[in-house]
C-alpha positions in Angstrom: 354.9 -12.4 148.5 352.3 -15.1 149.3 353.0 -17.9 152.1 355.2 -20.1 150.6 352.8 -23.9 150.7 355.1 -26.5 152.6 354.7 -29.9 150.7 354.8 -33.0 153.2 355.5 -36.6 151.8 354.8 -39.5 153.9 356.9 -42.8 153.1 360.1 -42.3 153.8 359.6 -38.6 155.4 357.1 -39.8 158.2 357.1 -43.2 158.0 360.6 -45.1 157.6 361.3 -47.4 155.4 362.8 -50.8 157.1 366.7 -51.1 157.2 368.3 -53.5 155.3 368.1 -56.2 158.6 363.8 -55.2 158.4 364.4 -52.8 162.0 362.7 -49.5 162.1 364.0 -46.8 164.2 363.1 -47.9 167.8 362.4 -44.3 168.1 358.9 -45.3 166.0 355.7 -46.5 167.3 353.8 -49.2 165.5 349.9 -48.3 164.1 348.1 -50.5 161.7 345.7 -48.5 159.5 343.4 -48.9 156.4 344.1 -46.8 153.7 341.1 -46.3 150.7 340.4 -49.2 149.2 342.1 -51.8 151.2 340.2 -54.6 152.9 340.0 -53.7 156.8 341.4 -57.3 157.4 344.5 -56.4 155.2 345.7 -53.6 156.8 349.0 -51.8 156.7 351.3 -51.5 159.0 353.1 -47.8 159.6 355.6 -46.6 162.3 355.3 -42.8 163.3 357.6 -40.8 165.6 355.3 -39.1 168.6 357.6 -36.2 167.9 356.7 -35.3 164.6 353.4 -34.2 164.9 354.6 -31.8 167.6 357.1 -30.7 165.6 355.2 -30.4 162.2 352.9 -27.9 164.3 355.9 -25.9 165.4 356.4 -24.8 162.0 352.7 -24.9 161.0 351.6 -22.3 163.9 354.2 -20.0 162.9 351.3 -18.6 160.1 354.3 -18.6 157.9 353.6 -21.9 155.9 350.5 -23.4 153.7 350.7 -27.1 154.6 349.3 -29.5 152.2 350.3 -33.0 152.0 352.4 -34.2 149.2 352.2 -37.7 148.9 350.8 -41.4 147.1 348.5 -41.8 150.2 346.5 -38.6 149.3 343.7 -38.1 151.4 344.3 -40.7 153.9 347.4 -38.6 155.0 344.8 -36.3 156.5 342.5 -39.6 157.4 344.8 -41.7 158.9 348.7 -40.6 159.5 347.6 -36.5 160.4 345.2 -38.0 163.1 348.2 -40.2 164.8 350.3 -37.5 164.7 348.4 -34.9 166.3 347.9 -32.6 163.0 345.1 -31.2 161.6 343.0 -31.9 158.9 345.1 -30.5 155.7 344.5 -30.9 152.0 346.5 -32.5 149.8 348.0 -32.2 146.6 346.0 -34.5 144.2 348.5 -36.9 142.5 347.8 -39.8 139.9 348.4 -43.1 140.9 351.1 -43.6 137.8 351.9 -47.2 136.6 355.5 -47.2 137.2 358.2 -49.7 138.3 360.2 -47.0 139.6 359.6 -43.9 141.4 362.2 -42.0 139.0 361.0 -43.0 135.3 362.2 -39.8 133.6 365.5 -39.4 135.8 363.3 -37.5 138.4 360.6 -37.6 141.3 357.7 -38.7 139.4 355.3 -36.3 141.1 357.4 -33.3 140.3 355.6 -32.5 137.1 352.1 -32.6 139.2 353.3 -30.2 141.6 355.2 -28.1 139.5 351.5 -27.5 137.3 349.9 -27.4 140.9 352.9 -25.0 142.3 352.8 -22.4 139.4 354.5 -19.7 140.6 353.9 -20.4 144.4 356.7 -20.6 146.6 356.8 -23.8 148.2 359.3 -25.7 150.9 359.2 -29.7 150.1 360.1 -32.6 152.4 360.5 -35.8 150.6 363.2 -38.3 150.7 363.5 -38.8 147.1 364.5 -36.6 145.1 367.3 -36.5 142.5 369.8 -34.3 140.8 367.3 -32.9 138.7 365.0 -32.1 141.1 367.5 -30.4 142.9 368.2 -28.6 139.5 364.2 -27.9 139.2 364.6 -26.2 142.6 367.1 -23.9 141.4 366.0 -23.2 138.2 362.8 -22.0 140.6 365.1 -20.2 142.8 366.3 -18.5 140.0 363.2 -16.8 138.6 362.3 -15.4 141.3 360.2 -18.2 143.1 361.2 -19.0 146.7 362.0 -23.1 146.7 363.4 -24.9 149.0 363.7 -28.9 148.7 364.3 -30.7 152.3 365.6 -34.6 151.8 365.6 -37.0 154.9 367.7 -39.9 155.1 364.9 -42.6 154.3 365.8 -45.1 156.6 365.3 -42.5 159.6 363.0 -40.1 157.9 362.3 -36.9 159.3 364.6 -35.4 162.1 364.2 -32.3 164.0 367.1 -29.9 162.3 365.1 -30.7 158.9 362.3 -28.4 160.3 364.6 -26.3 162.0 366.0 -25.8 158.5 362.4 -25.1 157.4 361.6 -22.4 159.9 364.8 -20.6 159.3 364.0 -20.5 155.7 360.9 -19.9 155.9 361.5 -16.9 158.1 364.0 -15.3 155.9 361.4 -14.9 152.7 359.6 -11.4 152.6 356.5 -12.5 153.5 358.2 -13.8 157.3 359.5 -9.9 157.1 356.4 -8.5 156.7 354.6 -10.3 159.1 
């Protein structure tokens, strides 16, 4: 069994989204950055935890896990968020930027059908806050021919919390390619 490819979003997993008052976890450091395209006098505002990149690399050095970023912000996850956090250049999974007024316009994740084609078979371990019922049922449909999937869904207003990794690494470790290793 190949290493199962551990899919990281950004907004929402990463980077909070404000409560309903406009706070951000005061656990969160503020970074302006530039993402592709955008004027450098325009830029955008983020707020990363200092733990996360420690963390991420936890699981990462384990050899146990492909990470690839998952996410709208594409290449600038490996440009601009990896770099705060401490991570390594990784590649990313190479989404459309789909006209959409909402992020579930078929009653699921709209980048499931690009990583499902990208996925094929691969096992995989996803972290994104946004998934559905259907997605959940994509997972298991997955699960249940034979290919290792495992969706991971911060709360995202606080994003991503240290027993969602320690629920990656235990999973991760239990596949038979952990086992032969």
């Amino acid at each position: 069994m190949r290493l199962p490819y551990l899919l990281l979003d950004v907004d929402g997993v990463l980077i909070p989204f404000p409560a309903a008052d406009g706070t951000t976890p005061p656990t969160h450091a503020r970074y302006d950055v530039v993402p592709t395209g955008r004027s450098a006098d325009k830029p955008v505002t983020v707020w990363l935890h200092p733990d996360h990149g420690r963390l991420l690399l936890n699981v990462i050095r384990t050899g146990l896990v492909t990470p690839v970023w998952c996410t709208s912000w594409q290449q600038d996850a490996t440009t601009l968020i990896g770099p705060l956090l401490g991570l390594p250049s990784l590649p990313h999974v190479d989404l459309p930027r789909p006209q959409i007024a909402t992020s579930h316009p078929n009653g699921y994740l709209w980048k499931r059908d690009h990583v499902d084609s990208w996925l094929a078979d691969a096992p995989a371990v996803w972290i994104d806050d946004d998934f559905t019922d259907l997605d959940h049922g994509w997972a298991a449909e997955r699960v249940a021919k034979g290919t290792a999937t495992l969706l991971v869904q911060p709360d995202p207003r606080l994003g991503l919390q240290p027993e969602h990794l320690t629920e990656v690494a235990m999973w991760v470790s239990q596949l038979p390619a952990a086992r032969a290793a």
